[in-house]
N, C-alpha and C positions, 0 to 999 in steps of 0.2 A: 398116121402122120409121122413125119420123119423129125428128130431130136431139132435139127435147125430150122422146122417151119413153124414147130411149139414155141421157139424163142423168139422165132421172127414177128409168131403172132403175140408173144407178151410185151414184146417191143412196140408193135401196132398198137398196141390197148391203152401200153403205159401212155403212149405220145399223143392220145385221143387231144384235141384241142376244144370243139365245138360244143363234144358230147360229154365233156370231163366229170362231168357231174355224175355220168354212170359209175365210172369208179370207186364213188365215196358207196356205193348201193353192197351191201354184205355178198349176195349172192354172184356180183363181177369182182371184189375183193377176193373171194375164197377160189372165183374161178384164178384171178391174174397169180395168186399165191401158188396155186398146183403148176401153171404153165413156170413161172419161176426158175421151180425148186428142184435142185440135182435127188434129193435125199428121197427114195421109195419111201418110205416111213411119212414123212413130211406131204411128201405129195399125196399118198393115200387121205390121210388128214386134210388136206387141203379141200382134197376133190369128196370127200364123204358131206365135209361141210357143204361142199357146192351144192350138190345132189340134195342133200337134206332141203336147204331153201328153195329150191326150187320146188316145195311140197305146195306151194301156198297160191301154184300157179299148176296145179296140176302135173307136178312133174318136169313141164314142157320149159326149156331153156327157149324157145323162140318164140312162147308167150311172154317170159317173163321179157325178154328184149324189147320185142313189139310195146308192153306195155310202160316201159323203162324209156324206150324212145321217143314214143309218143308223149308221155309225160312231162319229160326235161324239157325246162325253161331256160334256155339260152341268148345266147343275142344274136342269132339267126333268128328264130322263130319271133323275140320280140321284136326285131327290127322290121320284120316281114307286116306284124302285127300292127305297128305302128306306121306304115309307110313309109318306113326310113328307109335310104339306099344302100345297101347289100354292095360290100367290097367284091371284088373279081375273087382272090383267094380265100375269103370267108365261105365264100358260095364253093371254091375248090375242095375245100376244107371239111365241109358238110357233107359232099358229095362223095368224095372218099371215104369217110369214114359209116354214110351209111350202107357203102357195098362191102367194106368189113363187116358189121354188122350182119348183111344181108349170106356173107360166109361163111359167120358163125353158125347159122341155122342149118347148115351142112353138116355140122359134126357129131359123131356119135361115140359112146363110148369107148368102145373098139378101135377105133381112129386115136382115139388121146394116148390110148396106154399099147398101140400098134409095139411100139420098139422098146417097151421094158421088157425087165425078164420076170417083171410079177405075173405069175399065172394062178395068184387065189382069186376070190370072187368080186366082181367089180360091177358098182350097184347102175344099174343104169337108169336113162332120162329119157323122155319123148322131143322132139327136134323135129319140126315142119320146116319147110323153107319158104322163107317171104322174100318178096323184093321191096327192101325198105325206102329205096329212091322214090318208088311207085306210092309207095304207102303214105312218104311222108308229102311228097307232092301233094297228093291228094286232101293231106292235112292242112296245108299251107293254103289251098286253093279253097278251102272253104271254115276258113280261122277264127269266123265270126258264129260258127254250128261247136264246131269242134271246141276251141279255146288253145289253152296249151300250161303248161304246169301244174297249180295244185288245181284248178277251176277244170282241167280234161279229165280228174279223178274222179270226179262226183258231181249231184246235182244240188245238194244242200250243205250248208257249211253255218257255223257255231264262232262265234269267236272267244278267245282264252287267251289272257295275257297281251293281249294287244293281236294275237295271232288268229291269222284268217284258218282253221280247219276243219278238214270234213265231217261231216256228222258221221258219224258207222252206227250202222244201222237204219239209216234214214226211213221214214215213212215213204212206202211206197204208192200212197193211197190216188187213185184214179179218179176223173171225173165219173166214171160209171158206176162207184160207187154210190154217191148221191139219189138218194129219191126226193123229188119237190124242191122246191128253190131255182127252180132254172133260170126265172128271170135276174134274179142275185149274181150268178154263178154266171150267167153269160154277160154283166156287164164285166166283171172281173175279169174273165177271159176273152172280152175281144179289148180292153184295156189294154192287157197285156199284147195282145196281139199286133196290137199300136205301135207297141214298144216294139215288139220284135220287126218291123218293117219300115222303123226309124220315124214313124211321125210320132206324131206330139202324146205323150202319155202322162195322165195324171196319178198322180198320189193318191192313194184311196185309205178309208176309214171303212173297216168295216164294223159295223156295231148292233146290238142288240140284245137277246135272250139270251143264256149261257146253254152250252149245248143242243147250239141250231146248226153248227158247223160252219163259223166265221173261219176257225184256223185251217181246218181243215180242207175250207175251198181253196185258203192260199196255196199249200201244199200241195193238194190236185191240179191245180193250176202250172202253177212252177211244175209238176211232173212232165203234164201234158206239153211244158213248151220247151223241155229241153233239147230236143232237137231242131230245134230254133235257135237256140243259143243262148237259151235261159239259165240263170243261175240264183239260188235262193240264199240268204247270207240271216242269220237270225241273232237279231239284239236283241240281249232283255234291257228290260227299260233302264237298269242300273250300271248299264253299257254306253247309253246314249252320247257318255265323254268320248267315246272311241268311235263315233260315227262320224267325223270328220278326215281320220286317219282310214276307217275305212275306204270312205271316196275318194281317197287319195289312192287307196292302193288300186283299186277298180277303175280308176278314170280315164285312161289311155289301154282301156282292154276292151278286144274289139267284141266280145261278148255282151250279153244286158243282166239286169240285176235287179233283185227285188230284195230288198233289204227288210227282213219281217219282224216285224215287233208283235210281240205277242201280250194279250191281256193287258193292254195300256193304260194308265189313270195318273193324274199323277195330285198330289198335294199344293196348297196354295205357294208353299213356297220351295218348293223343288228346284232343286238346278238343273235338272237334266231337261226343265222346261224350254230353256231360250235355246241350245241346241236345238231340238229337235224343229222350235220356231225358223230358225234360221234355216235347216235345211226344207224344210216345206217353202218357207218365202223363197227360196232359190240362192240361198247366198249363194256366190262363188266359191268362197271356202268349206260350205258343206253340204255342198252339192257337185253328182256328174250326173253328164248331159246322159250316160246311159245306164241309169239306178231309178228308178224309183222306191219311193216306200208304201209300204204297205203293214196299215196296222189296224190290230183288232181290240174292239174295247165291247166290255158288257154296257156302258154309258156313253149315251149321246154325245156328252160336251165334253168326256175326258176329265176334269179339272174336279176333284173333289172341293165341293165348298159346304160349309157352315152355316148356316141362319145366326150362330154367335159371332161369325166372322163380320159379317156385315154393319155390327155398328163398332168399328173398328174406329178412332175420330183421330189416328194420329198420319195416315194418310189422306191428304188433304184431296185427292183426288181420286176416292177410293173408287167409285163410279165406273172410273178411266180402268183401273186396275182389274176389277172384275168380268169387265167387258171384254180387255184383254185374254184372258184366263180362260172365258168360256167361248172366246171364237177362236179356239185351239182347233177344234175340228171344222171351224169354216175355213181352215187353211188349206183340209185337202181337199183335193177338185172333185173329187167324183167320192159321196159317201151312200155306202149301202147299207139298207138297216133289213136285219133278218130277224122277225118277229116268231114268237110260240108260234106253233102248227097250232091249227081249229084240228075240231076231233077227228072229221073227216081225215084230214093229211095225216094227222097222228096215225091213224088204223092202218090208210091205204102206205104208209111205210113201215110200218109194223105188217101186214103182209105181203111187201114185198119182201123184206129180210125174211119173212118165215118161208116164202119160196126160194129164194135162194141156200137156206140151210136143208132145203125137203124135210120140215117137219109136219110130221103129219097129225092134223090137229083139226077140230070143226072150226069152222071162220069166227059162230057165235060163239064156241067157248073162248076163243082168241081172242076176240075184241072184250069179253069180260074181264079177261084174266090181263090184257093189254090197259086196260081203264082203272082196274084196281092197281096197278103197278105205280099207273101215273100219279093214282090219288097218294098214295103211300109217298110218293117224292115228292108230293106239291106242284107235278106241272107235268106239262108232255111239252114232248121235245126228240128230236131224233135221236139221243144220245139216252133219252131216258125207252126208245124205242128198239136200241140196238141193246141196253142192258137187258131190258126183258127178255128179248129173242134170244140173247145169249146165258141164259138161266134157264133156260127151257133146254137148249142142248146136251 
C-alpha cells in the first residue's frame, strides 16, 4: 500500500463513529499507532505489538475483527434490539464503516510495509476476508439467538461489583451427560423452552439430596438452549441486593435469562429474604418479563427454622410469620424435587460412567466395590457414582 492510503486508512479508523468502541481494543490501538507513525523504529513497535495480540485469536486479524464487531455494543445494534427507529445516517454510518472493516481483511503484511525501506524481518498475520455487511445483517436479523455486547461473548456470566461478567471457564456440561432423572430434567427443559418461544415460563425450585445434579441440570440446560438465545447469569445468595439491578440491565434485551442461584437457604431473619419474595411475586421492580429464576436448595422449604424459635412471644403474630417464611418455595411455579437414586439407579449409572471411561472391570466386582464406596460416604448419589468411577481411572 502506497504512504497516502495508510494515512487515509488511519484517518478512516480514527473517525469510526458507530464502531468507536473498537478503538479503545489494544490490538486496533497498536494497529491505528503503526498506521500513524512516520518513525521506522516506532512503527516496528507499533506493529510487533499488533501482531503479538493478535496471538489470542490465532494470529488472524480478521478473527479478531469479526469477533470485535460482532461483540460491540452500540446504538445501532441496541436500537435494532429495541425496536427503536434507525436514523437514515446512522444506518449510513454503520454501513460504511463495516466495508472498511470488510478491507481490512484484505491486508497482509507485505502490503503495510510495501513502501518502507525496512527490509529486516517482518512478523506476519493470518487475514481471511469477510463481508461484514453480510455478517452483521445476519446478526441483526436474528438478535434474539445472537444477542450483542458482553451477553454475544458467552453463555454464563458471575456478577462482581455490581458487574454483569462472563464466567471463563465456564462448565460445559451437556444434557447427555446425565444418566436417570429424566423426568426432572425434562420439566426443566421444556420450562425453559417456554421461555425461549415467549410463553409463559415459571420460576423453578429445584431441590432435594446433595449431589443428585440439581446445579448441574441448570447448567445443561442453559447449555443446550443457547442457541435459542439463552443466557445463564449466577447470584449467590449474598448478591440477592443486586438482583434488582440486574433486571434492569437484562430487561429491554431481546435475549432470555436464567438468573441461577445456587445452594439457596436462607435464615429467619435474612434480608436477602424480601428481595428474592419480590422478584418471585412478579414485582415490577424486580422482575423482567424475559428472566426467570432458577434455584437450587438441598431443603424443601428454603427457610431455616428452630423448634427454639417458635416459642418466640414478642411477635404477636408469629403464626403469620412463619407461614410466611416457609411458603418461600411455594412462590416458585414449578418445583422439582430430585431424590437419592435406589441401588438399582445407583449401579446402572455407576455403569454407565464405567462404559463410557472403557474400564474394564467384572460388573459383580463393580457393583461391590461401587456399594462399599457409597457406604463409606453415607449415601449414593451420582456424584458419589462419578467419584468412584473416577478413582478407579
Amino acid at each position: 500500500m502506497k504512504k497516502t492510503d495508510l494515512k487515509l486508512l488511519a484517518c478512516q479508523l480514527s473517525a469510526l463513529s458507530v464502531f468507536r468502541g473498537l478503538t479503545d481494543k489494544k490490538e486496533m490501538a497498536a494497529f491505528l499507532g503503526f498506521l500513524k507513525s512516520e518513525d521506522i523504529y516506532e512503527k516496528l513497535e507499533f506493529y510487533g505489538e499488533f501482531v503479538s495480540c493478535l496471538g489470542e485469536y490465532g494470529g488472524s486479524f480478521s478473527a479478531f475483527l469479526k469477533k470485535a464487531v460482532c461483540e460491540d455494543e452500540n446504538t445501532y445494534i441496541t436500537s435494532v434490539a429495541k425496536n427503536k427507529e434507525v436514523s437514515a445516517s446512522l444506518k449510513a454510518n454503520a454501513e460504511k464503516e463495516l466495508e472498511l472493516f470488510s478491507d481490512l481483511t484484505l491486508l497482509t503484511a507485505e502490503s503495510l510495509f510495501e513502501e518502507t525501506d525496512y527490509e529486516g524481518y517482518i512478523p506476519s498475520f493470518e487475514n481471511e476476508k469477510v463481508d461484514f455487511s453480510a455478517v452483521y445483517k445476519e446478526r441483526l436479523s436474528h438478535i434474539d439467538r445472537y444477542g450483542y455486547g458482553i451477553f454475544a461473548t458467552a453463555g454464563m456470566f458471575r456478577v462482581e461489583n455490581a458487574e454483569i461478567i462472563p464466567v471463563e471457564a465456564a462448565d460445559d456440561i451437556t444434557t447427555e451427560n446425565f444418566i436417570g432423572y429424566e423426568t426432572e430434567r425434562r420439566q426443566v427443559m421444556d420450562n425453559t423452552i417456554a421461555l425461549t418461544e415467549g410463553r409463559y415460563a415459571q420460576n423453578v425450585l429445584l431441590c432435594g439430596d446433595a449431589g443428585t445434579g440439581k446445579s448441574s441440570t441448570v447448567k445443561a440446560v442453559a447449555n443446550a438452549c443457547f442457541d435459542k438465545g439463552v443466557r445463564l447469569i449466577e447470584l449467590r445468595k449474598d448478591q440477592l441486593f443486586s438482583l434488582s439491578h440486574v433486571m434492569g440491565r437484562i430487561a429491554d434485551n431481546p435475549l432470555k435469562f436464567i438468573i441461577f442461584i445456587d445452594d439457596l437457604s436462607f435464615n429467619k431473619n435474612d434480608d436477602c429474604f424480601s428481595m428474592l419474595k419480590a422478584a418471585l411475586e412478579g414485582s415490577a421492580s424486580a422482575k423482567a418479563s424475559n428472566a426467570v429464576i432458577y434455584a437450587t436448595s438441598n431443603r424443601r422449604h428454603i427457610v431455616k427454622e428452630r423448634f427454639s424459635e417458635r416459642g418466640h412471644e414478642d411477635d404477636i403474630h408469629h403464626s403469620d410469620t412463619v407461614q410466611e417464611l416457609l411458603s418461600l418455595s411455594d412462590r416458585f411455579g414449578l418445583v422439582v424435587y430430585f431424590s437419592k437414586p435406589n441401588k438399582k439407579l445407583y449401579l446402572d449409572i455407576v455403569h454407565e460412567l464405567a462404559k463410557k471411561e472403557n474400564l474394564a472391570i467384572d460388573e459383580k466386582e463393580l457393583d461391590l466395590k461401587a456399594e462399599a464406596f457409597a457406604l463409606a460416604k453415607g449415601s449414593r448419589s451420582p456424584r458419589a457414582a462419578q467419584q468412584f468411577i473416577k478413582g478407579l481411572i
